[in-house]
C-alpha positions as CSV (number, residue, x, y, z in Angstrom):
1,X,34.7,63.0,-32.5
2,X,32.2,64.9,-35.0
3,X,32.6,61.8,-37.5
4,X,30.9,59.5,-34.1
5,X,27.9,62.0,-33.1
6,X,25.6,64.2,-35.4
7,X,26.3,67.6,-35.9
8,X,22.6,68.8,-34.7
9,X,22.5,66.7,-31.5
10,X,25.0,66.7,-28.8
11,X,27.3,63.5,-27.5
12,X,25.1,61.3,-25.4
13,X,21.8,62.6,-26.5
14,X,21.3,59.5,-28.4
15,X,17.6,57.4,-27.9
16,X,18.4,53.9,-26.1
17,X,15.3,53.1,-25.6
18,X,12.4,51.3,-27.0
19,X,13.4,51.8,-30.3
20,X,11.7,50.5,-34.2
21,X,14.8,48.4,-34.2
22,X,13.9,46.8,-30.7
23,X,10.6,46.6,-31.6
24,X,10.6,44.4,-34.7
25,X,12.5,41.4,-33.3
26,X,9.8,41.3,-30.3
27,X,7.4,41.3,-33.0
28,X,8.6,38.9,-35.0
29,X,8.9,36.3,-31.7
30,X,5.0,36.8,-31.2
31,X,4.4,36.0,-34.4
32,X,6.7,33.1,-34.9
33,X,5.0,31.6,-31.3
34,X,1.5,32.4,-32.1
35,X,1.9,30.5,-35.7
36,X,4.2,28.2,-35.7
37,X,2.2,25.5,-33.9
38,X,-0.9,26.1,-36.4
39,X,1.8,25.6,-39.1
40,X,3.5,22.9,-38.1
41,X,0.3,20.8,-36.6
42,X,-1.8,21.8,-40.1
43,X,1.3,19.9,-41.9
44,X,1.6,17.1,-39.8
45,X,-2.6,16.5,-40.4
46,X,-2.1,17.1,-43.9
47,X,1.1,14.5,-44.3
48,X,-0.8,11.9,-42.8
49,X,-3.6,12.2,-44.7
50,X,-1.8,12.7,-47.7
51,X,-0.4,8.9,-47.1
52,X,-3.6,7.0,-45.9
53,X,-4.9,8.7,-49.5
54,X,-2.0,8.0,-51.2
55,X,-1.8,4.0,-49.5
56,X,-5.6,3.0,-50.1
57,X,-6.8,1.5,-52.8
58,X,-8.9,2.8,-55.4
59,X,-8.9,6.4,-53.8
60,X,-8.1,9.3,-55.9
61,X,-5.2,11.9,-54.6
62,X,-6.1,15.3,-54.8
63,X,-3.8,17.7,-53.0
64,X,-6.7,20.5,-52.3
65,X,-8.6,17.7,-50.9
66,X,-6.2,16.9,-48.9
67,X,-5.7,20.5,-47.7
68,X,-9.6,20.8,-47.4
69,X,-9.7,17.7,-45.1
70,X,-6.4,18.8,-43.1
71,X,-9.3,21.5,-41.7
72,X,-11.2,19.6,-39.7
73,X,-8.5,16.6,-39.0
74,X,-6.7,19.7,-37.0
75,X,-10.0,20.1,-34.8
76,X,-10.0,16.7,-33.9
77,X,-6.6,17.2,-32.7
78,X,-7.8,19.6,-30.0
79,X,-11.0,17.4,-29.1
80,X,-13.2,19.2,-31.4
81,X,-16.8,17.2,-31.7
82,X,-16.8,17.1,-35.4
83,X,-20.1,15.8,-37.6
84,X,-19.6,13.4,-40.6
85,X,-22.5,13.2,-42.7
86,X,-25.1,14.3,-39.9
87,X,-23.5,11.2,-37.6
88,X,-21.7,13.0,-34.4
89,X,-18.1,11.5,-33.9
90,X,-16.9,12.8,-30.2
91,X,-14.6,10.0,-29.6
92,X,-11.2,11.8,-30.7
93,X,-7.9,10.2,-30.3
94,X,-5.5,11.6,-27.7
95,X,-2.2,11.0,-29.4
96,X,-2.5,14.2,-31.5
97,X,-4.2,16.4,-28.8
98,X,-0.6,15.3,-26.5
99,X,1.2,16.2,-29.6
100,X,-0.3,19.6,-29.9
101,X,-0.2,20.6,-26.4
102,X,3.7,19.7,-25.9
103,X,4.3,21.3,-29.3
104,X,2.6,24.7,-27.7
105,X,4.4,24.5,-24.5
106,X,7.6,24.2,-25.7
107,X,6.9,27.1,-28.4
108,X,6.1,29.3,-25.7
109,X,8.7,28.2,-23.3
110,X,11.3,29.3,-26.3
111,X,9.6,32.5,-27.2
112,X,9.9,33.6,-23.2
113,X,13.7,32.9,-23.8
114,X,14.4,34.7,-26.8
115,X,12.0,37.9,-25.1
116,X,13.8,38.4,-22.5
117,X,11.3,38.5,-19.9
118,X,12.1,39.2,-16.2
119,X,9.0,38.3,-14.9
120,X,5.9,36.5,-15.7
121,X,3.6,39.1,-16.2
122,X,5.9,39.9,-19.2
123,X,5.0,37.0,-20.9
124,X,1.1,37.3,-20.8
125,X,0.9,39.1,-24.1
126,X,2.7,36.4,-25.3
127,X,0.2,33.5,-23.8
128,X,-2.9,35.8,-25.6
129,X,-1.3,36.1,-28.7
130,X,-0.8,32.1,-28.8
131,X,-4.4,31.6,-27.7
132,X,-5.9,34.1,-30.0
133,X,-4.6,33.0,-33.3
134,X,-5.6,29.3,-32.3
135,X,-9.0,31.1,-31.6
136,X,-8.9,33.0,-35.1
137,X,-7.5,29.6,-36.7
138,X,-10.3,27.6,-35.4
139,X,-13.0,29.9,-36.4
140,X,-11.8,30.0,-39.9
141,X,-11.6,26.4,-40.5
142,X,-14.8,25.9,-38.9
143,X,-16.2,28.3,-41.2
144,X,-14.8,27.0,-44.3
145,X,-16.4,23.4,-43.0
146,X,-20.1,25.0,-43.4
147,X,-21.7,22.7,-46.5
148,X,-19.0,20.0,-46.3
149,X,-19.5,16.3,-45.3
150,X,-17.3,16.7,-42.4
151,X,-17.7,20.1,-40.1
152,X,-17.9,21.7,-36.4
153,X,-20.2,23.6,-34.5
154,X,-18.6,27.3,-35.0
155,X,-18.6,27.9,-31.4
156,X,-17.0,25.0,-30.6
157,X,-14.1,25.2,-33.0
158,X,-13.1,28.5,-31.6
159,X,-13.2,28.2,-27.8
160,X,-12.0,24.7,-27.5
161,X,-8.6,25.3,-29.2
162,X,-8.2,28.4,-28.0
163,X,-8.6,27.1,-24.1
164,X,-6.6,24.2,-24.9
165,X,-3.4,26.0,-26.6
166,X,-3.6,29.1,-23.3
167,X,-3.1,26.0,-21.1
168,X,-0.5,24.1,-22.7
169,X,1.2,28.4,-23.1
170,X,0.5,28.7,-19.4
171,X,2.3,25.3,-18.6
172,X,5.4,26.5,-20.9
173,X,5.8,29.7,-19.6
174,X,5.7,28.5,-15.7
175,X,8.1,25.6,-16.6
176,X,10.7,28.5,-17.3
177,X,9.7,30.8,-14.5
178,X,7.9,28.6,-11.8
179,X,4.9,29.4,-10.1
180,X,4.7,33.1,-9.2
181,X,5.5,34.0,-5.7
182,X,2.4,35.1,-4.4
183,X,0.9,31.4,-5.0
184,X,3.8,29.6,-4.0
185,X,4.0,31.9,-0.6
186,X,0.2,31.1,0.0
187,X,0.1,27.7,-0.9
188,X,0.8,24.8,1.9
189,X,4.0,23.3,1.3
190,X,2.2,19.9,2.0
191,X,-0.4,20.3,-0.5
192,X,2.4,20.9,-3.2
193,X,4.2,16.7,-2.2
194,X,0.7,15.8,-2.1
195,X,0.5,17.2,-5.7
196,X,3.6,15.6,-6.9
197,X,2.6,12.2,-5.3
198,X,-0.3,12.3,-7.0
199,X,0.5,12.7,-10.3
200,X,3.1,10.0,-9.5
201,X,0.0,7.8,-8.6
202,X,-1.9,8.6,-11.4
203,X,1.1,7.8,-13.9
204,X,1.4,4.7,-12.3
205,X,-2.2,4.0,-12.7
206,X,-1.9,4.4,-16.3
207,X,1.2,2.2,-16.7
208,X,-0.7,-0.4,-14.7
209,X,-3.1,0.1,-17.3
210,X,-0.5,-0.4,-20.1
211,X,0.7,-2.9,-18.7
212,X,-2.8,-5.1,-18.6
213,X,-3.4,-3.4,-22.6
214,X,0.1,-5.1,-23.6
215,X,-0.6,-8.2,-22.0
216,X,-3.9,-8.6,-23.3
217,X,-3.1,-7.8,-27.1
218,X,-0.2,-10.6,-27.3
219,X,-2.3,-13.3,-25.9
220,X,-4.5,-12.2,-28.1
221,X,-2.0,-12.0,-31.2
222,X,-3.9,-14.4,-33.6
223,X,-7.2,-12.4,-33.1
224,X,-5.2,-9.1,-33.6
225,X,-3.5,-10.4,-36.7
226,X,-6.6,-11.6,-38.4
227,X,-8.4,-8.1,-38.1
228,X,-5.3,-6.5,-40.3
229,X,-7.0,-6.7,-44.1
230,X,-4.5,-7.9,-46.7
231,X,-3.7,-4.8,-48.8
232,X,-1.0,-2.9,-47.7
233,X,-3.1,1.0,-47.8
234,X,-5.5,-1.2,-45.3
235,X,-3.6,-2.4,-43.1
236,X,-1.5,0.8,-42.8
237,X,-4.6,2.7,-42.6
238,X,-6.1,0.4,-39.5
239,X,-2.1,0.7,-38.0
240,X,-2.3,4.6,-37.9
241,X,-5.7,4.6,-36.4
242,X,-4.8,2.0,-33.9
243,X,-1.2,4.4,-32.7
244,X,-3.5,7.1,-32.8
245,X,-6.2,5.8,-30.3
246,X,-3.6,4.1,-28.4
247,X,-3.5,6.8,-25.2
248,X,-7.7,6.2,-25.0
249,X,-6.9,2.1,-24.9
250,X,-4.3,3.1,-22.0
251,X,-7.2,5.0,-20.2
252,X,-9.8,2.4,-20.9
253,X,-7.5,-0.5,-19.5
254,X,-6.8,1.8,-16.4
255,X,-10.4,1.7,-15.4
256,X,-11.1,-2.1,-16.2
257,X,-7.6,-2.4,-13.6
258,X,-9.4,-0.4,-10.7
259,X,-12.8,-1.9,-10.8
260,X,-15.3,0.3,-13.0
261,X,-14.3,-0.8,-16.7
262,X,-15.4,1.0,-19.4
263,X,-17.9,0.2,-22.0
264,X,-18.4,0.0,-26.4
265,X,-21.9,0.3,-27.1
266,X,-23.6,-2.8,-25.5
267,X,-20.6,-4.1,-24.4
268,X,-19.5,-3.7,-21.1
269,X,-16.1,-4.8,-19.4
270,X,-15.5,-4.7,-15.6
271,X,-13.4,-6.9,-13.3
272,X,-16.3,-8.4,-11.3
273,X,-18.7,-8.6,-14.6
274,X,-19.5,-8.9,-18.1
275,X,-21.4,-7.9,-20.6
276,X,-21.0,-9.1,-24.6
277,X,-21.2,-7.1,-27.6
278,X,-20.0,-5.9,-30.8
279,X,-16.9,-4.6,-31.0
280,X,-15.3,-2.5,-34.0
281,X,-12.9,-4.4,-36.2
282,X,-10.0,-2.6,-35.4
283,X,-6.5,-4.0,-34.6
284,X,-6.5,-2.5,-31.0
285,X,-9.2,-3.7,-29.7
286,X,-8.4,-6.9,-30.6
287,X,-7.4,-7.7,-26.8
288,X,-11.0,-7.4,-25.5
289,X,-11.8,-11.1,-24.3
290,X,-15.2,-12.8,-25.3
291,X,-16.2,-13.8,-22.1
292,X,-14.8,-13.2,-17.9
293,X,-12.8,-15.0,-16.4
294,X,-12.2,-15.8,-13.0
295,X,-8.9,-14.9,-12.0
296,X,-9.7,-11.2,-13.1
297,X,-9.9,-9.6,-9.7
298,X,-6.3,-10.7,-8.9
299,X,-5.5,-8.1,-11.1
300,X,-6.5,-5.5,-8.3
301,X,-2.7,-5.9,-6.9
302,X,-2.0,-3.2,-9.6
303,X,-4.0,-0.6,-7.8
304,X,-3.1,-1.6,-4.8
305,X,0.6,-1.7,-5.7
306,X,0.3,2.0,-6.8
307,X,-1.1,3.0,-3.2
308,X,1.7,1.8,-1.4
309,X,3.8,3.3,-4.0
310,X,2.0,6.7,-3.2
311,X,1.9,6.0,0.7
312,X,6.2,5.2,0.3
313,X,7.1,8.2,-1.4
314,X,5.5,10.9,1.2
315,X,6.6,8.8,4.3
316,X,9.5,11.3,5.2
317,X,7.6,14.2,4.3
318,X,6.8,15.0,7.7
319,X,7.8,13.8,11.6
320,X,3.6,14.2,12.1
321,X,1.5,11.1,11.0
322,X,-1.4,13.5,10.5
323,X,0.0,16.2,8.0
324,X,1.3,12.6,5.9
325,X,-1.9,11.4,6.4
326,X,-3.0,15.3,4.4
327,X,-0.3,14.8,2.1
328,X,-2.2,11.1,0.9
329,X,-5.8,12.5,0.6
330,X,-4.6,15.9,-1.3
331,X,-2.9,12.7,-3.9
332,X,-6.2,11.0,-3.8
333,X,-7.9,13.7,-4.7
334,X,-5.7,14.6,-8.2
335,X,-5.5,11.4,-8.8
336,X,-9.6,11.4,-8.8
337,X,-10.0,14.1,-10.6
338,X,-6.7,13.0,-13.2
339,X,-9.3,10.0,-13.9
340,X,-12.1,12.2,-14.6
341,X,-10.3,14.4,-17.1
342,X,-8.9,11.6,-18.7
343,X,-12.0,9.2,-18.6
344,X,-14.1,12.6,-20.4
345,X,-11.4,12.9,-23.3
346,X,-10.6,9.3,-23.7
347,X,-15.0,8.5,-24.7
348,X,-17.3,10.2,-26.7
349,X,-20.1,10.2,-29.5
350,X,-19.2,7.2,-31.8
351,X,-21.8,8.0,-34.9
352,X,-25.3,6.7,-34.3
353,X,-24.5,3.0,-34.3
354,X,-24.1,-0.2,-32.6
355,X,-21.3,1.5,-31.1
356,X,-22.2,4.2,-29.6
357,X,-21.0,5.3,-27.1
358,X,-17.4,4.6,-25.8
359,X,-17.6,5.6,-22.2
360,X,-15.6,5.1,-18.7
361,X,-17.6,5.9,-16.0
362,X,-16.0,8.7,-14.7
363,X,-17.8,9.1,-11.4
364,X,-17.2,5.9,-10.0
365,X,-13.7,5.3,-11.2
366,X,-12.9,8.7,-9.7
367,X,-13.9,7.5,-6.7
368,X,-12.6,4.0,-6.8
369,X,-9.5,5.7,-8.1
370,X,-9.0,8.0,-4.5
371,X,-10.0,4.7,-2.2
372,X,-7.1,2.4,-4.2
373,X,-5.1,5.8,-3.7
374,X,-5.8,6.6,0.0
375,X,-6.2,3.6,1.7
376,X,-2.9,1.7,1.4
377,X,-1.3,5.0,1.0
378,X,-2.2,5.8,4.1
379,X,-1.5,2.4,5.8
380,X,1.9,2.7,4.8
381,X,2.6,6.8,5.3
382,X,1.8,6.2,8.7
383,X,3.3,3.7,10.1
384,X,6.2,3.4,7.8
385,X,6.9,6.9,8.6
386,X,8.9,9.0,12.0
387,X,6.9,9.2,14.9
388,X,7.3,10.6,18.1
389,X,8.2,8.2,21.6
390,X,5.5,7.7,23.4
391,X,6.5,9.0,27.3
392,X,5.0,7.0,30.0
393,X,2.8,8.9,32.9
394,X,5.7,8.2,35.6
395,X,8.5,9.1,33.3
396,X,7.0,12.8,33.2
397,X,7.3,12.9,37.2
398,X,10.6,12.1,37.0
399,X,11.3,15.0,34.0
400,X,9.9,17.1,36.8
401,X,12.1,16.3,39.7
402,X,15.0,16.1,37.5
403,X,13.7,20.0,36.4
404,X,13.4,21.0,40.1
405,X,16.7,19.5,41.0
406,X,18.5,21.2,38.8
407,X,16.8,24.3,39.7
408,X,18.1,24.0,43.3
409,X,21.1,23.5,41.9
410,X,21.5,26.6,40.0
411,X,20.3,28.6,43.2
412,X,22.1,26.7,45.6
413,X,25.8,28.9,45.3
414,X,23.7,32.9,45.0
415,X,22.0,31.3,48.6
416,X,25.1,29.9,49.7
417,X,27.0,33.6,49.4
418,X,23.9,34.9,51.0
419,X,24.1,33.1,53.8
420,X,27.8,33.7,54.4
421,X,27.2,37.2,54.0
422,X,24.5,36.9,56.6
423,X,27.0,35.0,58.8
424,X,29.5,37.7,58.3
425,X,27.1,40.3,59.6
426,X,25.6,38.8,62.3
427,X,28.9,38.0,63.6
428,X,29.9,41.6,63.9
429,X,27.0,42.6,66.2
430,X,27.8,39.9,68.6
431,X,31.5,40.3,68.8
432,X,30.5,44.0,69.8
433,X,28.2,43.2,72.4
434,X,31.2,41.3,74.0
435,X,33.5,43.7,74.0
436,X,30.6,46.0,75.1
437,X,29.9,43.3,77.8
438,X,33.7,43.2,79.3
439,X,33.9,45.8,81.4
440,X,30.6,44.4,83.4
441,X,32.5,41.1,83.1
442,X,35.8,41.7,84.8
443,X,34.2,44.2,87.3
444,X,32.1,41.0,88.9
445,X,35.0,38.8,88.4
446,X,37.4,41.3,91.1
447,X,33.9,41.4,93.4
448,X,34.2,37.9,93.6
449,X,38.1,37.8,94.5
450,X,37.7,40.7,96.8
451,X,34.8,38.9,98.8
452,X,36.9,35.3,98.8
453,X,40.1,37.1,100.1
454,X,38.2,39.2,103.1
455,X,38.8,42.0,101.7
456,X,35.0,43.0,102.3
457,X,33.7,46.1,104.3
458,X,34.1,45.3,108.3
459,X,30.4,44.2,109.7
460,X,30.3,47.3,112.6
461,X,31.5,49.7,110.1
462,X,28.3,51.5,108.8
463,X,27.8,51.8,105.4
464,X,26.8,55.1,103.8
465,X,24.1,55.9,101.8
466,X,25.8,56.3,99.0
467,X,27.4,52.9,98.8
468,X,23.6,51.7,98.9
469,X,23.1,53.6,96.2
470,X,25.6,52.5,94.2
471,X,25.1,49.1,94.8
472,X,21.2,49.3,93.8
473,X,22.5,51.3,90.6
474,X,24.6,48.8,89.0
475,X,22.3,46.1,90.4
476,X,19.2,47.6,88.1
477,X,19.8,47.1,84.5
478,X,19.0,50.7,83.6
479,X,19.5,52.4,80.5
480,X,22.6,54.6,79.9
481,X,20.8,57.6,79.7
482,X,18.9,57.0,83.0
483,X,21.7,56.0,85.4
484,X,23.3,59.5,86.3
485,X,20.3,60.7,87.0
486,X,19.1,57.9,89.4
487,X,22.3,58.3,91.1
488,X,22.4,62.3,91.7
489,X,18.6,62.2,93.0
490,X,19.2,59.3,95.3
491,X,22.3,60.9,96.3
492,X,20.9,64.2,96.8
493,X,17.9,63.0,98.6
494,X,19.7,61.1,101.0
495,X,22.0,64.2,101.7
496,X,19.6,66.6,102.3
497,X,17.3,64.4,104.8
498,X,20.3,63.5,106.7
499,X,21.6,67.2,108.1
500,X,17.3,67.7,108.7
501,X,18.0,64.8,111.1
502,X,19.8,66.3,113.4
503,X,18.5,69.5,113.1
504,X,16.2,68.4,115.2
């Protein structure tokens, strides 16, 4: 037992908690989260710039270069207006920004695992830690940009990745834990469907709007052919830019779908007009038609499809037409404000040119967006949904007979028993005023027979006074109380008035 504990410290008196050993591994996870994204997005830049540089013709490959120009490539990533050669470029492509912001979310949903946290407040210093090193990271390369062709406002390069990657930390950490309780307590379970079924909405939006982009590039496959240049570093070079801007096409075709279109410089695309223009020679846009065409507005079925979609999915949510009717408007609304975000980051600055700029008019395709979302939505939540009977104004009558009837009935057998125990008692007293009423009874009855057989008093026999008496007493229905004493004092009286008689 001495070989197992220390000689100057007892058994058991051994430190278990937070310890240097403990400490180091949590360290090491915070560090791992907060650079590994920086790392691994810095590399990806660089790779692909290495081959554009590597693939064009007459360019020179120069690995610093490469590293140098990796810099601003990563702002651009996170939608970072960057200036080449005075000329703003604010149109970013959206492929890399969803690359970054998944690539954060799941590093942060893996460092929560390997920390061990309980809660979601334990994870907080992990979310700044994330955001502050995109924040430092951003700062840096912004400051190394200062004299170069291609740079960012300093401000800009710090806050904007440093929002961007505490969002897509946030969204990692709550995919693991959930939303904390106190939200999810206060929140309106119908607000949450309607949250859900509009995301679902805006999805489909935006495959309606792929849909229309894929269409329009193969019957456009000859146009989109020709703008590929014949060397191979070109046409790779107009390939990756196309991929790359491929999420702002989607957006773009998803407003020309709902009504509002979108618009390149003087050009300017919408279902129920058009305006020509120049458009850049690039392999994507190679689907944009010269001129309208009629049949366009048939193309609204899309949106419309989407609605009912919407309106179908939340038709069991509730047994109330109005809280479905909520659930629709609180989709209409995300799915508004989903096209604004996406409109915002999908345009921008495009140099000083006869392109600039690429814009989607966000205001009215956000609300154009909510009408194609809330209307048939709400066609179809509520009448395709439960709804209560309606109850004619007789039929309630009748629910209140049928209520009264079988009250009766439940008080019918505690008033039946009352009424037997009534019975009972009142069948008591009268039994005992018969009996009480006997004696009288038979005492008339042997009058009767007496007076029928002759066996009455002789006519010349006188009768006495007290036979009067008698007779007047039990002819008078006096009280029991009173009777003797009617009789003594008649009796008396005539006794003593007698004998004075004949005194004289």
């Amino acid at each position: 037992m001495q070989v197992l504990t220390s000689p100057g410290r007892p058994a058991g008196d051994e430190p278990v908690g937070d310890s240097l050993d403990q400490d180091v591994p949590r360290f090491r996870v915070l560090l791992a989260a907060a650079l590994g994204p920086l790392v691994t997005g810095y590399a990806v830049v660089a790779t692909l710039l290495a081959l554009v540089t590597l693939t064009a013709q007459h360019a020179i490959f120069s690995a610093g270069g490469v590293l140098l120009s990796a810099g601003p490539g990563w702002l651009a990533a996170y939608q970072v207006q960057l200036g080449i050669g005075g000329h703003p470029l604010g149109m970013l492509p959206l492929l890399p920004t969803i690359g970054a912001v998944l690539l954060v979310a799941r590093t942060a949903a893996k460092a929560v695992r390997r920390l061990r946290c309980a809660r979601l407040r334990h994870a907080v210093p992990l979310i700044a830690t994330i955001s502050g090193a995109h924040l430092l990271f951003g700062l840096l390369i912004s400051l190394f940009s200062i004299g170069e062709p291609v740079g960012a406002n300093i401000a800009l390069a710090a806050v904007v990745p440093a929002v961007i990657s505490g969002l897509a930390a946030t969204a990692g950490v709550l995919r693991r834990f959930g939303l904390p309780r106190v939200l999810a307590e206060r929140l309106d379970p119908l607000a949450l469907r309607g949250l859900r079924a509009g995301l679902l909405g805006l999805f489909a939006l935006l495959a309606a709007g792929a849909l229309t982009l894929t269409a329009a590039t193969a019957l456009s496959a000859r146009t989109v052919s020709s703008l590929f240049e014949p060397s191979f570093g070109g046409s790779f070079g107009l390939f990756l830019l196309s991929v790359l801007y491929l999420p702002n096409a989607v957006v773009a075709a998803m407003s020309f779908v709902s009504g509002p279109g979108f618009s390149i410089g003087s050009l300017d695309v919408h279902l129920i007009g058009y305006r020509g223009g120049s458009v850049p020679g690039v392999p994507l846009l190679g689907g944009i038609p010269e001129h309208a065409a009629a049949w366009w507005p048939v193309l609204m079925v899309l949106p419309l499809a989407v609605g009912l979609l919407v309106g179908w999915s939340v038709r069991a949510v509730d047994d109330d037409p109005a809280a479905r009717l909520r659930v629709v408007v609180v989709a209409g609304a995300v799915v508004g404000f989903g096209c604004v975000l996406l409109g915002t980051l999908a345009g921008g600055r495009l140099g000083d040119g006869p392109f600039d700029p690429v814009s989607v008019p966000v205001g009215v395709a956000s609300i154009v967006a909510f009408c194609w979302i809330v209307i048939p939505a709400g066609f179809v939540a509520f009448f395709a949904g439960a709804h209560a009977p309606m109850q004619p104004v007789g039929s309630l009558e009748v629910e209140e007979e049928e209520t009264e009837s079988e009250s009766d009935e439940v008080e019918e057998p505690a008033s039946e028993s009352d009424e037997d125990g009534a019975d009972e008692d009142s069948e008591t007293p009268e039994e005992d005023s018969d009996l009480a009423e006997d004696p009288e009874d038979d005492e008339d009855f042997d009058a009767e027979a007496d007076a029928e057989l002759g066996l009455d008093l002789p006519e010349d026999e006188p009768a006495t006074a007290e036979d009067d008496s008698e007779d007047e007493a039990e002819e008078k229905p006096e009280t029991p109380a009173e009777e003797p004493e009617a009789v003594t004092e008649s009796t008396e009286d005539s006794g003593d008035a007698k004998p004075a008689e004949d005194d004289r």
